[in-house]
N, C-alpha and C positions, 0 to 999 in steps of 0.2 A: 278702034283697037281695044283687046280685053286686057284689063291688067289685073294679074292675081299676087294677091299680097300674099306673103307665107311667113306668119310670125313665127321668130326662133324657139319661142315657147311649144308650141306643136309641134315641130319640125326632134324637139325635145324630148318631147312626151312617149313619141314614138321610138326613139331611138333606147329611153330607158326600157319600153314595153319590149322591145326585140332584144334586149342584154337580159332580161329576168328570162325570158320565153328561153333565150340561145343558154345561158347557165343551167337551165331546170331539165332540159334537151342531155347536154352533156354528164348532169347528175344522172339523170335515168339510164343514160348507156353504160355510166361505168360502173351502178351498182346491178346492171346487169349481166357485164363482162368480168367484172373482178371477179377473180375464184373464192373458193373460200379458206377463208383465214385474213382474208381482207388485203394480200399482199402483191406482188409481184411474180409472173413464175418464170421460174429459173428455165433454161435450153432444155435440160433433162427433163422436167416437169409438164414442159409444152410437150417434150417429143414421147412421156410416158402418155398424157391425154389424148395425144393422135393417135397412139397406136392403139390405147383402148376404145376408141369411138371406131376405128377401121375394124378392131377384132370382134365389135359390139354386128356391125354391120355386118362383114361375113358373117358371121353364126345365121345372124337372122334371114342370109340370103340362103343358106345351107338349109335351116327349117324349114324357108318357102318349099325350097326343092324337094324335101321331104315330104313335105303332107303333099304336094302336088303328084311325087310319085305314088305315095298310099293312096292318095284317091283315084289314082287310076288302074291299082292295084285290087281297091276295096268293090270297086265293079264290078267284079267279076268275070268280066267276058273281054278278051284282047282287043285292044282298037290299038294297030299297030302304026299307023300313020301317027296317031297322038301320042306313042309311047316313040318314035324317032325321032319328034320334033324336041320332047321334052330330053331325051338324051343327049340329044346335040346340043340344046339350049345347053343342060347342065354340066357337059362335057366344056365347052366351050367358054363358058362361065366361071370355070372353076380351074381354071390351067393354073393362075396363080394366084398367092395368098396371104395371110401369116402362116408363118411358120410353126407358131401354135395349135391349128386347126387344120396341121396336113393332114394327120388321119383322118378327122370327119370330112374332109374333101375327097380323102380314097375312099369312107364306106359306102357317101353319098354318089356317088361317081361308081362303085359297084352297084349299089342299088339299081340305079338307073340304068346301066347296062345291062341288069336281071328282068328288070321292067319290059327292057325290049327285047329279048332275049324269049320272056315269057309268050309277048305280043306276038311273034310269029311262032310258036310254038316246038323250042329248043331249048325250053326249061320248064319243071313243073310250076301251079302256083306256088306250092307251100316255099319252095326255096326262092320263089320271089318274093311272096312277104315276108319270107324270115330274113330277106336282105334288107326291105324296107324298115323291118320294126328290128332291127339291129344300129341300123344309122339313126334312126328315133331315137332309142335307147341310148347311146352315145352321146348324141347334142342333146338329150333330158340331161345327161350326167354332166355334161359344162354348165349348165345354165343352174346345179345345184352348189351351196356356196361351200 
């Protein structure tokens, strides 16, 4: 038969080395989660920061769609299967929002409709990239301070 001793001293040693390690753990997450000012935030405070991380991310999904339209624009030449997919994508993507950024959802959402519009040829280009670098222009102006 094995018999293993387990002095309390080790049994000790370790249980200190897992409270420094678990302390230095919980230090690291809350000077990464504390805001700044070093405080607590208020219901208002959290639901201001949600709402600008959501309006952070629309915007940026509204540019993807943008340059995505201009480059299919900047082509030149119609590829109408690529310009129905992207329409529906952007149409469908962009049903709903903040409320801040309903206009760049409707120019972005005309663009796109111009886009495909152009693609079977029921619009000229010029008034397809002038929808394009109209919606550009717009989300350039939010994103200025």
């Amino acid at each position: 038969m094995v018999e293993v001793e387990i002095e309390w001293n080790e049994i000790r040693g370790w249980i200190y080395a897992a409270a420094v390690l678990l302390l230095i753990g919980v230090w690291l997450f809350g000077y990464f989660v504390t805001p700044d000012g070093g405080g607590l935030l208020t219901m208002q405070q959290w639901q201001l920061r949600k709402a600008a991380k959501a309006y952070r991310a629309e915007l940026d999904t509204l540019q993807g769609y943008c340059t995505e339209i201009a480059a299919l624009i900047e082509q030149g030449r119609p590829d109408p299967v690529r310009a129905q997919v992207l329409a529906g994508r952007v149409q469908s993507g962009l049903q709903d929002g903040q409320e801040a950024l309903r206009e760049a959802r409707a120019l972005v959402t005309a663009a796109a409709q111009a886009l495909r519009e152009w693609s079977v040829g029921r619009l000229d280009y010029d008034a397809a990239a002038q929808a394009a670098a109209e919606a550009a222009a717009y989300l350039q102006s939010l994103e200025e301070p």
